[in-house]
DRENSE-619599 format. One line per 4 residues: number of its first residue (from 1); their letters; for each residue x, y, z negated of C-alpha. Coordinates in steps of 0.05 Angstrom, whole numbers, m for minus. Example, Ala and Ser with C-alpha at 12.3 -4.5 7.8 and 13.67 -1.06 7.14 Angstrom:
DRENSE-619599
1	as	246,m90,m156 ~ 273,m21,m143
This chain:
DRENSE-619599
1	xxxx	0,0,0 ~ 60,48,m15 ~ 88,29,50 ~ 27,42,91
5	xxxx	19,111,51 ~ 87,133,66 ~ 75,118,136 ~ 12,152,139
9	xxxx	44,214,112 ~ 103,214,155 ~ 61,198,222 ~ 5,251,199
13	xxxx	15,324,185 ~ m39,367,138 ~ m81,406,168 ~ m45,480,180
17	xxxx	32,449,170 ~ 40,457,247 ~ 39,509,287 ~ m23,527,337
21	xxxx	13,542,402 ~ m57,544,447 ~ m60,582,510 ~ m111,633,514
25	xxxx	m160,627,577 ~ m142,667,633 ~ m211,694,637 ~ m205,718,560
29	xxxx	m133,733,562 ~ m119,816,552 ~ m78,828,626 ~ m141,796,657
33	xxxx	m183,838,626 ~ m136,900,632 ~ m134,891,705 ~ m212,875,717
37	xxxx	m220,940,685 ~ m171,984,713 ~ m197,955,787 ~ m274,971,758
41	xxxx	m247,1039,740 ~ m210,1051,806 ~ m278,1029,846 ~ m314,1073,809
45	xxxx	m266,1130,810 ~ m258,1123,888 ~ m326,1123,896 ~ m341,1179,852
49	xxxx	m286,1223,877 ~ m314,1219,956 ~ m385,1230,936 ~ m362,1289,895
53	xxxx	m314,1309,954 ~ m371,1305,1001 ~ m423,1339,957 ~ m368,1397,935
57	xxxx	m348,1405,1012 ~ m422,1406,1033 ~ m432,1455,987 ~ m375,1490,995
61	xxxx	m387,1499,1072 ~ m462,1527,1046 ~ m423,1573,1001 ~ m376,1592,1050
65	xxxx	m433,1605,1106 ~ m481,1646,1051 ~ m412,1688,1035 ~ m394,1699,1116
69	xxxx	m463,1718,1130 ~ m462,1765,1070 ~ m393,1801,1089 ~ m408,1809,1155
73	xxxx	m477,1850,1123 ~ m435,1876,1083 ~ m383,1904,1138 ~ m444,1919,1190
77	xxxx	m468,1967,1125 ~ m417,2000,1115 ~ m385,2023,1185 ~ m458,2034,1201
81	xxxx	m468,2089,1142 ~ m401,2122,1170 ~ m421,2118,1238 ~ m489,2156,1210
85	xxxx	m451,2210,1176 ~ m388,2218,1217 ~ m390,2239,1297 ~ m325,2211,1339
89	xxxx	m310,2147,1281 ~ m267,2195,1237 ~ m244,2152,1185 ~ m260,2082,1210
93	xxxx	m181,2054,1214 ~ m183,2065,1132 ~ m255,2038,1129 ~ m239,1969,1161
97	xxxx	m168,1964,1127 ~ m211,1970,1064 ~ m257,1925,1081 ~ m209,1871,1111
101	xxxx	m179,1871,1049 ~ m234,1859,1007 ~ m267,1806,1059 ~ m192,1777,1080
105	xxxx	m222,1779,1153 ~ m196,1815,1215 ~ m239,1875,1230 ~ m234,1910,1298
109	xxxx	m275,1968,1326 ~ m279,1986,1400 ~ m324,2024,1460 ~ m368,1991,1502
113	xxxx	m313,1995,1542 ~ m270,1957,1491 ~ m224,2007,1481 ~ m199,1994,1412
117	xxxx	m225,2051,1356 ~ m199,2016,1298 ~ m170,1945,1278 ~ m145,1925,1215
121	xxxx	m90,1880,1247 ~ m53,1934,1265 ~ m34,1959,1207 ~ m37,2023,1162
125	xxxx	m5,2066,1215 ~ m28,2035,1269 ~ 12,1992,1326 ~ m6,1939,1364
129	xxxx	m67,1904,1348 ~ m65,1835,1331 ~ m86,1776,1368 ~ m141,1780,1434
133	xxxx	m208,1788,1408 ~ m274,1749,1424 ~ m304,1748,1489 ~ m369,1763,1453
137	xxxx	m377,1820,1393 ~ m404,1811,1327 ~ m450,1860,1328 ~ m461,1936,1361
141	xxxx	m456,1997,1312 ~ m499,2037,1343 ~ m539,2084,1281 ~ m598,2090,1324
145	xxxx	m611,2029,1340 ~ m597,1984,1277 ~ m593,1908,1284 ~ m648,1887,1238
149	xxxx	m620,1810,1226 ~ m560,1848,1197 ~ m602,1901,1163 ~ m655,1851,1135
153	xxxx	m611,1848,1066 ~ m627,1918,1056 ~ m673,1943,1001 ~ m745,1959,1033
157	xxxx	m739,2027,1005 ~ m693,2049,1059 ~ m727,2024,1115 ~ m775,2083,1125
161	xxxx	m757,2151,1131 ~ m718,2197,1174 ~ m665,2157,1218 ~ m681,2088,1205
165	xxxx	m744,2110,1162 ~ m762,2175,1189 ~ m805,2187,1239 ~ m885,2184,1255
169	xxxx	m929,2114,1243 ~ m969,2104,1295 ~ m992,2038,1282 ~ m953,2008,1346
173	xxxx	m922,1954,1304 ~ m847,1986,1335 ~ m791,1987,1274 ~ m759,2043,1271
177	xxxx	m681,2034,1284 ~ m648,2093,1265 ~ m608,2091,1216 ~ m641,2124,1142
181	xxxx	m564,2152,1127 ~ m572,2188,1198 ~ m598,2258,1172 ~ m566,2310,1221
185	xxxx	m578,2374,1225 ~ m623,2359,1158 ~ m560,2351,1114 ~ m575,2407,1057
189	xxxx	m512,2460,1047 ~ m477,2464,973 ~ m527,2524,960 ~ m594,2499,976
193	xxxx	m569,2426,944 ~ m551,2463,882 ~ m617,2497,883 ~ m654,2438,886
197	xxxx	m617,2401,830 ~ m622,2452,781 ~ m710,2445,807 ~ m703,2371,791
201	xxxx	m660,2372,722 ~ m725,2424,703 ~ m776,2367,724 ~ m739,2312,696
205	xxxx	m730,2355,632 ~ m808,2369,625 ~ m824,2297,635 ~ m787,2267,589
209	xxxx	m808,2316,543 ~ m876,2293,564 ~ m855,2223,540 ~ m841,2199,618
213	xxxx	m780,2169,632 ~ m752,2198,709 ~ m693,2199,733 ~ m661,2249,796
217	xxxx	m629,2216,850 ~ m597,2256,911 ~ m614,2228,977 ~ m571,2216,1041
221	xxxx	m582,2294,1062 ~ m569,2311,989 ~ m646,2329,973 ~ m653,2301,900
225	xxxx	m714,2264,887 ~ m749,2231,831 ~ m757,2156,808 ~ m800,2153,760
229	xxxx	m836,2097,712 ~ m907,2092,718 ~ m966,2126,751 ~ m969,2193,727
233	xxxx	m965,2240,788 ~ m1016,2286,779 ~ m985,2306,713 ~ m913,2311,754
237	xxxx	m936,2350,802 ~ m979,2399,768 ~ m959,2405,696 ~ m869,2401,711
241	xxxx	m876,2430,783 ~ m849,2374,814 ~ m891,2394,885 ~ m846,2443,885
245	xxxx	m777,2391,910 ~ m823,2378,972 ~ m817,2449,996 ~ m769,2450,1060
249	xxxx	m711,2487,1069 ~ m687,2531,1108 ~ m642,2486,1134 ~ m694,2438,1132
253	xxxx	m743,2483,1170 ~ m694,2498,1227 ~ m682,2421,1238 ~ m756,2413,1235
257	xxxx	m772,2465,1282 ~ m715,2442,1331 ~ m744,2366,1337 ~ m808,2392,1343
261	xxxx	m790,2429,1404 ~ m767,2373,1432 ~ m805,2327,1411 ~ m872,2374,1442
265	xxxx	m834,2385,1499 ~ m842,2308,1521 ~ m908,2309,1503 ~ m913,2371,1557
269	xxxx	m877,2332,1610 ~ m918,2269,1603 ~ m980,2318,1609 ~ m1004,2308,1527
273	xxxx	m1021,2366,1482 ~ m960,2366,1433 ~ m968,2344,1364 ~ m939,2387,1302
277	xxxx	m898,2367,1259 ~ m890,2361,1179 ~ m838,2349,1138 ~ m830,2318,1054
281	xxxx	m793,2277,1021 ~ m793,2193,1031 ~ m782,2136,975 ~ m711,2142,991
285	xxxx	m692,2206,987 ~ m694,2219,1062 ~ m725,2268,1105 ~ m801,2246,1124
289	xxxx	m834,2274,1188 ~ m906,2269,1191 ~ m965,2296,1243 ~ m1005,2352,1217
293	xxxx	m1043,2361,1283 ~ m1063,2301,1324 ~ m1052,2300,1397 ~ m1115,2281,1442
297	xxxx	m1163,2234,1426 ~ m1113,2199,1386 ~ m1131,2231,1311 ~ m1196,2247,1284
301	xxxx	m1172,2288,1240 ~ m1105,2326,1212 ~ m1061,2262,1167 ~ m1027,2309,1114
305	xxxx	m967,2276,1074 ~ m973,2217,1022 ~ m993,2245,951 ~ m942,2216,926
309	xxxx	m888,2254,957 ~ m919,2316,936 ~ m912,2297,873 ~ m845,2275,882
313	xxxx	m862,2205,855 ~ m843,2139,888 ~ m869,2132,958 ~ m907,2068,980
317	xxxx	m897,2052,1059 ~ m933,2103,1099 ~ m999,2092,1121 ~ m1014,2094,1196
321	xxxx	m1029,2166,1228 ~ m1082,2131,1274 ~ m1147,2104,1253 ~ m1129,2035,1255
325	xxxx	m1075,1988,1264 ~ m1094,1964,1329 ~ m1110,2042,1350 ~ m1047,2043,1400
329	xxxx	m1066,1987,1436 ~ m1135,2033,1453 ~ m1106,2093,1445 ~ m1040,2105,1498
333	xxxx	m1029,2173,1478 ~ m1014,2156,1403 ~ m957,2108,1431 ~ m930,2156,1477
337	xxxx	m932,2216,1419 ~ m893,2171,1375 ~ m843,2149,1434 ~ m833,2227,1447
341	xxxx	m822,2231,1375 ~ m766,2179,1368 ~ m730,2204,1428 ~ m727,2272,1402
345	xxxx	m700,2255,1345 ~ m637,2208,1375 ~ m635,2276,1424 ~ m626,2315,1366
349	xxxx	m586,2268,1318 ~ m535,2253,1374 ~ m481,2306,1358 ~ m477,2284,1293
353	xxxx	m468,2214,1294 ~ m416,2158,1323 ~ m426,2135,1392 ~ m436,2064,1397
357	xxxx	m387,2014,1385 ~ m372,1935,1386 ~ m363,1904,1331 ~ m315,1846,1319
361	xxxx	m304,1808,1255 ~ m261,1752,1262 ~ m207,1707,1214 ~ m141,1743,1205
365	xxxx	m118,1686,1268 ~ m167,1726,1309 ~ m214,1659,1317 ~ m285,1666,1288
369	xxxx	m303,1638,1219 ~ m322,1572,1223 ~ m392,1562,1192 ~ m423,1492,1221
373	xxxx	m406,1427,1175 ~ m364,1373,1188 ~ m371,1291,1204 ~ m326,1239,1189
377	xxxx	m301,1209,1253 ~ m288,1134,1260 ~ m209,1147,1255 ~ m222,1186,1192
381	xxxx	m258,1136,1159 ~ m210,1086,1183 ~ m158,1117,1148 ~ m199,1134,1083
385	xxxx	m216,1059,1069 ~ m150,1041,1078 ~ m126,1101,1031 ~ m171,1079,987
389	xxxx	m154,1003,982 ~ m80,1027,971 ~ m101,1058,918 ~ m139,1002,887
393	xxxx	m78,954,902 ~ m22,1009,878 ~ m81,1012,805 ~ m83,941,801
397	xxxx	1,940,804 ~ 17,988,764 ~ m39,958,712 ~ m12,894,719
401	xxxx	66,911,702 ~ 37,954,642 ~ 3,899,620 ~ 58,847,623
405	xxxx	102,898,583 ~ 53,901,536 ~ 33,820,524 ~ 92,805,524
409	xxxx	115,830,448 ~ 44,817,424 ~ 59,740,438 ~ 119,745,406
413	xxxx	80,765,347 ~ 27,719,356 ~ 83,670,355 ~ 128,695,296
417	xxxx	60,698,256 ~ 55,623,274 ~ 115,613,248 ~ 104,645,185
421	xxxx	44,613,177 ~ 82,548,172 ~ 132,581,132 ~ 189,574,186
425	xxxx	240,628,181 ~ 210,687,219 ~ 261,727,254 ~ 255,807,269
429	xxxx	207,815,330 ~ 245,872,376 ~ 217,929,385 ~ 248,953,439
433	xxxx	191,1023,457 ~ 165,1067,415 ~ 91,1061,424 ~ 28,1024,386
437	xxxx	74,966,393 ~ 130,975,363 ~ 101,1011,297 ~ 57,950,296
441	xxxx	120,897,313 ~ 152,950,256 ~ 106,942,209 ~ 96,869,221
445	xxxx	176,860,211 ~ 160,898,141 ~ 111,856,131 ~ 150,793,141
449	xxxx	213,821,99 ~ 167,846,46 ~ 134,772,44 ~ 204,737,41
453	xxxx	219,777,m17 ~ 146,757,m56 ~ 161,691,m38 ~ 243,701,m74
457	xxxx	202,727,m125 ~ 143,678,m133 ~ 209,622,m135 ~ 244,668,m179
461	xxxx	178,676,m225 ~ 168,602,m222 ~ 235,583,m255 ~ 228,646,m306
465	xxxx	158,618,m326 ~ 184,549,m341 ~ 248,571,m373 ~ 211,616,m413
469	xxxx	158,560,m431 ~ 211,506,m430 ~ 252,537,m490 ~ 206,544,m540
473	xxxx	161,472,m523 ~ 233,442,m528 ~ 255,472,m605 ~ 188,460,m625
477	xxxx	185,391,m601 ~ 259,374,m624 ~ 243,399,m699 ~ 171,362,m697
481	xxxx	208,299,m665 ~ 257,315,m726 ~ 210,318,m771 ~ 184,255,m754
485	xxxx	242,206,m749 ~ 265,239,m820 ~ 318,276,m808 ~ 312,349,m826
489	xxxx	252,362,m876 ~ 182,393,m862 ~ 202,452,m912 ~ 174,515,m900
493	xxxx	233,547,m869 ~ 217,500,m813 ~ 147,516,m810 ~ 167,589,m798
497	xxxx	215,579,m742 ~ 161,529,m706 ~ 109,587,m713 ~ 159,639,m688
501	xxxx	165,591,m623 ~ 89,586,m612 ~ 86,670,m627 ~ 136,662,m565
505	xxxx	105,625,m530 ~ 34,658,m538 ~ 58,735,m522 ~ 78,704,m455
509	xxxx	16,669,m441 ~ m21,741,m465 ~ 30,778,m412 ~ 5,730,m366
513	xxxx	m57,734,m372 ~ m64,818,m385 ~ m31,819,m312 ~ m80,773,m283
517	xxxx	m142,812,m318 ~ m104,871,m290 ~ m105,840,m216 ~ m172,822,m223
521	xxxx	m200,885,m241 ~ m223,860,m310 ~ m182,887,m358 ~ m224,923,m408
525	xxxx	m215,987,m437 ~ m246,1008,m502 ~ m237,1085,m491 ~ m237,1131,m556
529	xxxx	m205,1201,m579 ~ m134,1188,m600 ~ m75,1227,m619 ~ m15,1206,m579
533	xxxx	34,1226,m635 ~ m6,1182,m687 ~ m2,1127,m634 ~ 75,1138,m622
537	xxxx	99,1137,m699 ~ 47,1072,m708 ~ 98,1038,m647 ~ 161,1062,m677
541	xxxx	138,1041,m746 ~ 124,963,m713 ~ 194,963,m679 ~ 234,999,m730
545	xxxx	255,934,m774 ~ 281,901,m700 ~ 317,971,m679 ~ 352,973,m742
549	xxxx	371,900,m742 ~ 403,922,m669 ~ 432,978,m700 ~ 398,1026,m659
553	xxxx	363,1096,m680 ~ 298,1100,m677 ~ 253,1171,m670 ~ 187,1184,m662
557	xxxx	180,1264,m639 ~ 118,1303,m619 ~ 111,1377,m591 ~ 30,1408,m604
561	xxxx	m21,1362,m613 ~ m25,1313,m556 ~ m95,1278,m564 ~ m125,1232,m497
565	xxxx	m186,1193,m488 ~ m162,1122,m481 ~ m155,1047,m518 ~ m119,1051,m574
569	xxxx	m89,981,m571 ~ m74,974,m494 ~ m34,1051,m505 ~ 10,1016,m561
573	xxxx	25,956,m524 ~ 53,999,m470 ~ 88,1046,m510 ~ 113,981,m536
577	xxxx	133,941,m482 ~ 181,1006,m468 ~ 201,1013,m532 ~ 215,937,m535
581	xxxx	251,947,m471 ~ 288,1005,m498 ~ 320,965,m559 ~ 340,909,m517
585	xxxx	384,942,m476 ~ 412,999,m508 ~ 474,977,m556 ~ 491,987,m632
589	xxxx	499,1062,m647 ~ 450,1077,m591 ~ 380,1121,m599 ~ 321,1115,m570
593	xxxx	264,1174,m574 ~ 192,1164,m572 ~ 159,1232,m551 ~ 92,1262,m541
597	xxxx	61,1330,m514 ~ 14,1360,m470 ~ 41,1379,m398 ~ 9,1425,m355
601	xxxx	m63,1398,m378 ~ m39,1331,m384 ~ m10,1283,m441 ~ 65,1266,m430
605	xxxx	94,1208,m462 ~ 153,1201,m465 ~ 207,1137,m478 ~ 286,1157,m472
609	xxxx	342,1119,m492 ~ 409,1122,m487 ~ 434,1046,m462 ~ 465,1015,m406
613	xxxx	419,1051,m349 ~ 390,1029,m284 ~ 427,1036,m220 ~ 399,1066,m169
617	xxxx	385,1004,m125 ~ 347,976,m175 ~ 301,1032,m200 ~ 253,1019,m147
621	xxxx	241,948,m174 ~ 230,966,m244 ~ 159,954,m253 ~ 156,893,m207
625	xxxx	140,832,m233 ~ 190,780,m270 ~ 248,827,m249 ~ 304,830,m291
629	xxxx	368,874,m284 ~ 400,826,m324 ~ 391,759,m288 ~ 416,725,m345
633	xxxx	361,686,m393 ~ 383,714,m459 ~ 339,732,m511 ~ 386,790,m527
637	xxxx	371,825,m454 ~ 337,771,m414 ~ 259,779,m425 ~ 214,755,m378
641	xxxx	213,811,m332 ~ 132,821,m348 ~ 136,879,m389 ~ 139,935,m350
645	xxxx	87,916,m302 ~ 39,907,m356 ~ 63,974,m369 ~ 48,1003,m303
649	xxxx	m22,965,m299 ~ m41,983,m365 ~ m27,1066,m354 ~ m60,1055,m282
653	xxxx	m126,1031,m312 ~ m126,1092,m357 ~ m116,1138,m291 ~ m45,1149,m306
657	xxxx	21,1156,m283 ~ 86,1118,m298 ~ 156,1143,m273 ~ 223,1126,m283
661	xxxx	288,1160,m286 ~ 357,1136,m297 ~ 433,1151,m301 ~ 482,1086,m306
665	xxxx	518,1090,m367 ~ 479,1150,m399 ~ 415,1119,m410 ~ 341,1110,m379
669	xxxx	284,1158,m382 ~ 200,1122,m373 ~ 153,1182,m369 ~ 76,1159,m386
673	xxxx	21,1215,m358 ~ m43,1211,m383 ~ m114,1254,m368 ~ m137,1285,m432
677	x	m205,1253,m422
């Protein structure tokens, strides 16, 4: 049976002796996964990025076609308004260097002959233009006829009036395409402008004192007029004056009369009784010309001007000077009045205006700003598939060597943890980067050093704990066995040094088992006031007979009145234990001083002798358990090496502090800190 056991024990290992060297699945293992996700990712990515491409270029060519259409408004504009208040383009090479600079496209200005006017390609002092322009223009300046696709963006409150808004409504549905900054001969001098601000300031002044908010703005002939909040004309015009900013000019009067000569001239010619003309003010500052006496059978009576312009309030659109909006499809001679109307005033506003010029508005290259879309073609997409699948493949690479790099130490751990599992010797795993991996190979190496030393220790422990048991079990069985046989008698001098054996033997078992309570989390405290300077002298008192026997001084000192919250007995048996400690290794003619005090709102006490020391190696070990400076087992300096961790466990449980401080050959300092409650 012996036989068969033994062979059964060699032939079968326990369960967890040998290592478990399994291969992880290659579906579970981490560079599978790694590169399954980084390929997801890259998909996903890829795919992302070109619908994001294709969305952000689609709108990006919207954008781009919303902000070319908008410049090229924006130039029209302006070049118009200086072509409306400038005659011969004076000015126009800094206007379109301006505005190529703010649009960053080529502007160029020429006759209908293309003769170039102005081009901002050739510079601020002229030169040679830049490259050939278009076969086709952009657009025609031309302020009396304005291109209303380009001029839809401006506000409706410009598009009546004089030049562009000016003029007579005769219901023929005809826009009217002069300019509203073409004023002419109606431009106000500094005099009569000054005259009629200081009218308006008045008016605005009385209406705000009337609890109306307006607000004077000077029109394109510099005739101020008001904007104002509300309905409240009547009180405008007849309580402030404000009818009063509708009275013409002289200057006014003298442009009036001169149109109106003209304009009843053509009337004459065509064989139609002239119509007279009026003049106020329109929404937008400008100039407005309306009928006061009808020509034949096209008016049944006089149309005087809008109420609201005499009282200088915001105009609405005009209302037709015929009866009826269809009245010049039955009535000819209201057409040709209005016709005879217009023409007279391009006759008269032709001096004072630019002549007509082409318009080109082009990239800096001279080629026109692209604003249709774009397709993929099939090389295109060709090539972005393949781009793409390089990608992918150049992911899934790059994944894949990153992963390997990183595998390969965690399988060294997994195998060094093996090992140490087993309890093999467990050599350093490199760790040869210094990322995730190596603090944890780092701290895995600690881990594995730190265990090899418990495991010293636990050895080291296990041969402490039996000598220390062995010692006393053997003199008390020798002197019982003694007893027995006859030999020595069962006197009472023996029965005191048996029962200082089992005292031995049972404040070792108690160390024991205060450090295992203390592990546990069961150690019990029977917290109560106490005066750490009563506590020290009742310690010093206990080991006083043993210090003198050692021939050692010892003092109990206190500074104040040092009193904690805490157990009485467990603070004694620490002070003791260092006490103890304190004895045993400081020699004859030695001291050792027990003090207490309060330091900065905390109890301080305090055990310093003046022995041997501590070196500096071995002060970090003090308080670990069954460690001994002296390695020897004697009962002068051996001890058991339990002491101070009871120490440390017992001052931890009260929420304290234990420190340590030593000089070889001068003595060692153990600090305890305490919370006063």
């Amino acid at each position: 049976m012996r036989r068969r056991a033994g062979a059964g024990e060699r032939g079968a290992r326990p369960p967890g002796d040998a290592p478990v060297r399994t291969r992880v699945p290659v579906r579970k293992s981490l560079l599978t996964r790694l590169l399954a996700v980084s390929a997801l990712v890259s998909v996903l990515s890829i795919a992302a990025t070109a619908w994001l491409a294709a969305q952000t270029t689609s709108g990006a060519i919207r954008q781009e076609q919303g902000q070319v259409l908008a410049d090229d408004a924006r130039i029209y504009d302006r070049l118009l308004g200086l072509a409306a208040g400038t005659p011969n383009w004076r000015g126009a090479g800094r206007t379109v260097r301006e505005l190529s600079q703010e649009t960053g496209r080529r502007i160029a200005l020429t006759t209908q002959d293309r003769e170039v006017i102005a081009d901002s390609a050739a510079g601020d002092k002229g030169g040679v233009p830049g490259a050939r322009l278009p076969a086709r223009a952009s657009a025609v300046v031309d302020p009396l006829a304005v291109n209303s696709t380009l001029a839809a963006g401006r506000d409706a409150d410009t598009a009546v009036g004089l030049g562009g808004d000016a003029g007579i409504d005769t219901g023929t549905g005809a826009v009217d395409r002069i300019d509203p900054r073409a004023v002419g001969p109606f431009r106000l001098p500094a005099n009569e402008r000054a005259d009629l601000r200081a009218l308006a300031e008045k008016v605005v002044g009385c209406a705000q004192d009337a609890g109306t908010t307006v607000k004077s703005v000077e029109g394109p002939s510099g005739r101020p007029y008001l904007e104002m909040a509300g309905e409240n004309s009547e009180f405008m015009e007849y309580r402030c004056g404000a009818i009063a900013l509708n009275e013409p000019t002289a200057t006014e009067r003298k442009a009036l009369d001169k149109v109106s000569k003209l304009a009843g001239a053509c009337m004459r010619r065509k064989g139609t009784k002239p119509v007279k003309l009026g003049l106020t003010v329109s929404r937008g500052g400008s100039p407005w010309l309306y009928a006061t006496e009808p020509s034949r059978g096209s008016v049944k009576s006089p149309v005087g001007p809008p109420k609201e312009a005499a009282a200088g309030g915001v105009v609405p659109a005009p209302a037709p000077s015929v009866t009826g909006p269809d009245s010049a499809a039955h009535d000819p001679v209201a057409a040709l009045a209005a016709n005879c109307v217009d023409s007279a005033r391009r006759e008269q506003l032709g001096p004072y205006v630019s002549s007509p010029a082409l318009l080109f508005i082009t990239s800096p290259d001279g080629s026109r700003p692209s604003a249709s879309g774009f397709r993929l073609s099939g090389a295109n997409t060709t090539r972005l598939v393949g781009l793409a699948a390089a990608v992918l493949a150049l992911t899934v690479a790059v994944t894949a060597f990153a992963a390997t790099r990183l595998t390969r130490p965690l399988r060294a751990l997994t195998m060094a943890t093996q090992r140490m599992k087993t309890g093999e010797a467990t050599e350093p795993v490199p760790a040869r980067s210094a990322g995730e991996i190596s603090q944890l190979a780092a701290a895995f190496n600690d881990m594995a050093a730190h265990r090899k030393a418990l495991e010293e220790q636990r050895k080291a422990m296990v041969s402490d704990v039996a000598h220390e048991l062995r010692t006393p079990l053997s003199n008390i069985r020798g002197w019982l066995e003694a007893a027995e046989d006859g030999v020595v008698a069962t006197d009472p001098e023996l029965v005191t040094s048996l029962l200082e054996e089992a005292l031995l033997l049972q404040h070792i078992v108690n160390d024991l088992q205060d450090l295992a309570a203390a592990d546990a989390g069961t150690l019990r405290l029977h917290r109560e006031p106490a005066c750490a300077a009563d506590l020290a002298e009742q310690v010093v008192a206990a080991h006083q007979a043993r210090a003198d026997a050692a021939g050692v001084r010892l003092l109990a000192r206190a500074e104040g009145d040092p009193w904690l919250t805490a157990d009485p007995l467990r603070l004694r048996q620490a002070i003791g234990n260092l006490v103890s400690n304190a004895v045993r290794h400081t020699p004859a003619g030695g001291s050792v001083t027990v003090t207490s005090r309060v330091v900065s709102g905390r109890v301080a006490i305090e055990v310093a002798d003046t022995g041997t020391g501590i070196s500096a190696a071995d002060l970090p070990h003090v308080f670990d358990r069954f460690w001994r400076a002296d390695k020897s087992r004697t009962r002068a300096t051996g001890g058991s090496g339990l002491g101070l961790a009871i120490v440390r466990d017992l001052v931890r449980a009260h929420g304290g502090t234990v420190s340590a401080a030593s000089t070889p050959g001068r003595g060692t300092t153990f600090t305890l800190h305490f919370p006063i409650t």
